[in-house]
C-alpha positions in Angstrom: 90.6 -13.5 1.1 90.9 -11.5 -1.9 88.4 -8.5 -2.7 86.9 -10.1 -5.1 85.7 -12.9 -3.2 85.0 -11.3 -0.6 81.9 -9.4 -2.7 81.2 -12.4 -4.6 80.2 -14.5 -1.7 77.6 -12.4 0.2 76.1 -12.1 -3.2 76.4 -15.7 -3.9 74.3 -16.5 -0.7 71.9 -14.3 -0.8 71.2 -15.8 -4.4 71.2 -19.2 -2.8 68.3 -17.8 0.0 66.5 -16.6 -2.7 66.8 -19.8 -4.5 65.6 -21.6 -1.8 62.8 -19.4 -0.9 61.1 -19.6 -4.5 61.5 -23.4 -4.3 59.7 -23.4 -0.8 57.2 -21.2 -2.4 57.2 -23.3 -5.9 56.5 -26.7 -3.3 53.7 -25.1 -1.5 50.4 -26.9 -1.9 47.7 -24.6 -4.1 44.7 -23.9 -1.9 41.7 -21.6 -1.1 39.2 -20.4 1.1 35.7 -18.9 0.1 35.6 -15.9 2.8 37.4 -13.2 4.0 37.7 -14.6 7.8 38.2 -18.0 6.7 41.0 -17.0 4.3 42.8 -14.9 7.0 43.0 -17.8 9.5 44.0 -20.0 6.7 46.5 -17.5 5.6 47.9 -17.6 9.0 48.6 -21.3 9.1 49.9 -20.8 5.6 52.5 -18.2 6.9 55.9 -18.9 5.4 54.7 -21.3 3.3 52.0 -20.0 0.4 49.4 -17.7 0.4 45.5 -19.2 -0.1 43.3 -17.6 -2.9 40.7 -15.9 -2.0 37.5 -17.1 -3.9 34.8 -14.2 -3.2 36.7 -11.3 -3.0 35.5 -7.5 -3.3 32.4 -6.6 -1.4 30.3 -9.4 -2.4 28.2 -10.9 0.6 28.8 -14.9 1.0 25.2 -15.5 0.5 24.5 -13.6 -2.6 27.8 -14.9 -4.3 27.5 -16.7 -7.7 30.2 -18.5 -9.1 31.9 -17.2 -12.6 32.2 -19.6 -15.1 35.8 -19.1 -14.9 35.9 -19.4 -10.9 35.4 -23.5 -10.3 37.5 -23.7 -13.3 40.4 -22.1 -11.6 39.8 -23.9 -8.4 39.9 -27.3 -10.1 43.7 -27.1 -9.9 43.6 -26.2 -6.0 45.3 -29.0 -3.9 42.7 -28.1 -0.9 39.7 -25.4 -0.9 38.3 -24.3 2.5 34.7 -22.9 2.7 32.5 -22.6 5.2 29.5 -25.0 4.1 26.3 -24.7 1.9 24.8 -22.4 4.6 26.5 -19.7 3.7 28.0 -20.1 0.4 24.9 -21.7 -1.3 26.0 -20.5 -4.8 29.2 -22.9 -4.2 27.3 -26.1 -2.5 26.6 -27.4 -6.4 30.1 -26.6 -8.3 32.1 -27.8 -5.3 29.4 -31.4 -4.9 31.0 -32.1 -8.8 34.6 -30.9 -8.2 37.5 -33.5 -9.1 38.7 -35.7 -6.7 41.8 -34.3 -7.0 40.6 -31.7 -5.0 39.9 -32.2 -1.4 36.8 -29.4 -0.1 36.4 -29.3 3.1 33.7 -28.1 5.1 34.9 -26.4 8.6 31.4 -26.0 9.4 31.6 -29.8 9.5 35.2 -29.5 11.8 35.4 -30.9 15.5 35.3 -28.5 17.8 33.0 -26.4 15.8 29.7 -25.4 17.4 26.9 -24.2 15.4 23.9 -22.3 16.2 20.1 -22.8 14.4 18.8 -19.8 12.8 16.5 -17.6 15.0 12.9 -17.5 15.0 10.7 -15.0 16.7 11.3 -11.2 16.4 14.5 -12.3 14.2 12.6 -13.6 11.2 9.8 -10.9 10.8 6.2 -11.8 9.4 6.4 -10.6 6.0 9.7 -12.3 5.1 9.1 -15.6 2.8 12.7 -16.7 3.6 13.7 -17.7 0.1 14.3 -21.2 1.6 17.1 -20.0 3.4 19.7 -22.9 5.5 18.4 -23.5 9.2 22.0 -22.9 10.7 23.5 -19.4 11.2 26.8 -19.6 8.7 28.3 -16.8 10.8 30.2 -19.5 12.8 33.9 -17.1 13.0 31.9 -14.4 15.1 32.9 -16.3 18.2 36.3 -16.8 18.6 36.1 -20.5 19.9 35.2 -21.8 16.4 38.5 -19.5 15.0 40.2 -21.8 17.5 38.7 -24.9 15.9 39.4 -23.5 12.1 42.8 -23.5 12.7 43.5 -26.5 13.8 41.1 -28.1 11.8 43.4 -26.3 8.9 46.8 -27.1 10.2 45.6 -30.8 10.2 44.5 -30.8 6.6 47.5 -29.0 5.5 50.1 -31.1 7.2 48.1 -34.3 6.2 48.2 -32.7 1.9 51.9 -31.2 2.5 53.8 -33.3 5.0 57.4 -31.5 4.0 55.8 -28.0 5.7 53.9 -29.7 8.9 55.7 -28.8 11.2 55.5 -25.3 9.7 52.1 -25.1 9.9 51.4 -26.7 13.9 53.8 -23.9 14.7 51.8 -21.1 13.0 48.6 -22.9 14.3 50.1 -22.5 18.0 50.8 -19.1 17.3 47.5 -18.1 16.3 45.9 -20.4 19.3 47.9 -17.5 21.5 46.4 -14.8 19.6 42.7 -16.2 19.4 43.3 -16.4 23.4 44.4 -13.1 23.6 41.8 -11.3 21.5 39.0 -13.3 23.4 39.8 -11.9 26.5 40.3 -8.5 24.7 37.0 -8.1 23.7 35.4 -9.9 26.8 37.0 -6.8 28.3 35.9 -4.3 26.0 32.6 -5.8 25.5 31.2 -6.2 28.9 30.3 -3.0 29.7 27.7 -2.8 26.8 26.4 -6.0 27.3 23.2 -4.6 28.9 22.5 -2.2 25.7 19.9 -2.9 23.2 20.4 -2.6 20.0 19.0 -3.5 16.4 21.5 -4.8 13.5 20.7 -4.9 9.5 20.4 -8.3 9.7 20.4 -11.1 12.0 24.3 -12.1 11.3 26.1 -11.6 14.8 24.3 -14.4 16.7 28.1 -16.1 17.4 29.5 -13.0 18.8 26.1 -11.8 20.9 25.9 -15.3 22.9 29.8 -15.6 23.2 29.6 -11.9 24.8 26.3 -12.0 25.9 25.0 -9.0 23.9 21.4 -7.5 23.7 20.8 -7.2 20.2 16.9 -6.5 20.1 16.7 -8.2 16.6 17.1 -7.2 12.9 15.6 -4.8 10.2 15.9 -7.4 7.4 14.3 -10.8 7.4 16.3 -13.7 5.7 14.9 -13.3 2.3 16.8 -9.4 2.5 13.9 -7.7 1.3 13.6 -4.2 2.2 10.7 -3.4 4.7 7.6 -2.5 3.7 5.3 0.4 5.8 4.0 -1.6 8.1 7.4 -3.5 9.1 8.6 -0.2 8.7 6.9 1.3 11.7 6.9 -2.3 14.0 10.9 -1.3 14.1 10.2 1.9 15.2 7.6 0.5 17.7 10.1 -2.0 18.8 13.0 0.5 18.7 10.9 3.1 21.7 9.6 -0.2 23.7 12.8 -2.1 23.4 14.8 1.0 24.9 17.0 0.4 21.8 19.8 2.5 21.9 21.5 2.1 18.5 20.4 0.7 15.2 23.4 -0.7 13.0 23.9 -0.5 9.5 26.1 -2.6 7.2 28.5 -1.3 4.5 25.4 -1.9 1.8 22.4 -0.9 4.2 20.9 2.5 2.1 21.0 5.1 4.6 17.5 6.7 3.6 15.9 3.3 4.7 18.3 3.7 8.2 16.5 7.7 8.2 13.4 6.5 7.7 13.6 3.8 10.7 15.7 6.5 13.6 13.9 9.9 12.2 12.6 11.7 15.3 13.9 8.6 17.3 16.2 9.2 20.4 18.5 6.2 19.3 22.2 6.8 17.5 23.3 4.9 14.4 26.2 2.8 13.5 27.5 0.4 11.4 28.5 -3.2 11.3 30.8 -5.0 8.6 30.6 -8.7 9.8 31.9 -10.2 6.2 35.0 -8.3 6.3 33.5 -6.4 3.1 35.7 -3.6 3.2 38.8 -4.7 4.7 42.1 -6.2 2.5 42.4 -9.4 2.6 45.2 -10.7 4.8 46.5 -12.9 7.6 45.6 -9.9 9.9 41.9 -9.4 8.7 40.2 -12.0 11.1 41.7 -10.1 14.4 41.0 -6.8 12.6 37.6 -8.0 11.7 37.1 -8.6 15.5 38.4 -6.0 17.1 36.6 -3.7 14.5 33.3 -4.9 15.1 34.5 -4.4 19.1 34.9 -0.8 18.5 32.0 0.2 16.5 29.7 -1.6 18.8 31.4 0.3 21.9 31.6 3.6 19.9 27.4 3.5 19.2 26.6 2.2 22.5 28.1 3.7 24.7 29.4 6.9 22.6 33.1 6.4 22.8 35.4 3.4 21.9 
């Protein structure tokens, strides 16, 4: 073979891969999920295929997020858009009811397989919070890793059903992350079980899913469903609750002040933490939902029991 060939043709095909590649990329269906967990696991199906938009990135919470004029515009050209349901993004439950029926939404709140849990009542919604007419079912749904399972194959299906060319792409990403769910379930059953007896008090009353999948002792939460900050005398109940509970750590999030988190542990024998159950501060990709998990594993273990 002459020497000229010979460099043309590696060349030539790697061209032709790369041709090949953008067309596979140029063929993928456009699609996105609302949330950081949700856009992982969809990510994951997605592997090798496309990437989903995120639609509330940064540190925004789900249920404080309000649509852009610009954002339902964007998504109007989206071939399928994944949210959890109007219990957690209610900002989205109105633009998505009017979006073109070129646009499939779907609801995995609404998947098989998918169990949901009512909002709590008691010590979790404290007397001086007016709720703000808040949904009756806890949107948290990823916290266990049973729904995850359900997500993704609720996802696959949709995908292979919109994009029939990549299915079998997408069942075999789907089986891979079914492996992984499995893996990271027993994980934290591992990791999780010797805190399981602790009590402790969260910022709000978000990690219902991954208490009763893990049976944790959460002793309840510092902010009512409305999120208004506690006044004096809810301010001292959680100290009350804090010495009779035997609470042993109280849990921040990312956006929890810390001088209201002084003013609840000041003078209290009880450690402090913090929880990020959005996702908030991680980078979005197919790795968040596991590092999501495990994370929340660790800073639980780290509070509790003083190492991770």
């Amino acid at each position: 073979m002459p020497q000229r060939l010979s460099l043309v043709l590696p060349a030539l095909a790697g061209f032709m891969l790369m041709s090949a590649a953008a067309r596979a990329a140029d063929d993928a269906p456009v699609v996105a999920a609302t949330v950081k967990p949700l856009q992982s696991l969809v990510a994951g199906v997605m592997a090798g295929v496309g990437k989903p938009t995120l639609v509330i990135s940064g540190t925004t919470r789900p249920g404080e997020y309000v649509p852009a004029a610009g954002d339902v515009e964007r998504l109007k050209g989206a071939r399928l858009v994944f949210w959890i349901g109007p219990m957690l993004e209610r900002g989205l439950a109105k633009p998505f009811s009017a979006i073109s029926s070129a646009t499939e939404v779907v609801a995995v709140s609404q998947g098989p397989g998918i169990v949901l849990r009512p909002v709590r009542s008691g010590v979790w919604a404290p007397e001086d919070d007016a709720g703000g007419g808040a949904s009756t079912t806890d949107g948290h749904l990823w916290l266990d890793p049973r729904n995850a399972h359900a997500i993704v194959a609720l996802v696959a299906a949709r995908l292979g059903a919109a994009d029939p060319s990549h299915g079998a792409r997408y069942t075999g990403n789907a089986a891979k992350l079914h492996a992984r769910l499995d893996a990271l379930d027993a994980t934290l059953r591992e990791k999780l079980a010797p805190i399981a007896s602790w009590r402790f008090l969260v910022f709000r009353d978000d990690y219902q899913y991954l208490e009763q999948r893990y049976r944790l002792s959460a002793a309840g939460p510092i902010l009512g469903s409305s999120g208004a900050p506690p006044g004096p005398q809810r301010l001292e109940a959680l100290r009350h609750q804090i010495r009779l509970s035997r609470v042993r750590c109280v849990f921040g999030e990312p956006d929890a002040p810390e001088p209201l988190l002084d003013a609840i542990t000041d003078g209290l024998d009880v450690r402090s933490g913090s929880l990020d159950p959005d996702g908030t501060a991680l980078k979005p990709s197919p790795q968040l939902y596991f590092e999501l998990m495990t994370g929340l594993s660790s800073s639980l273990r780290k509070c509790l029991l003083g190492w991770d």
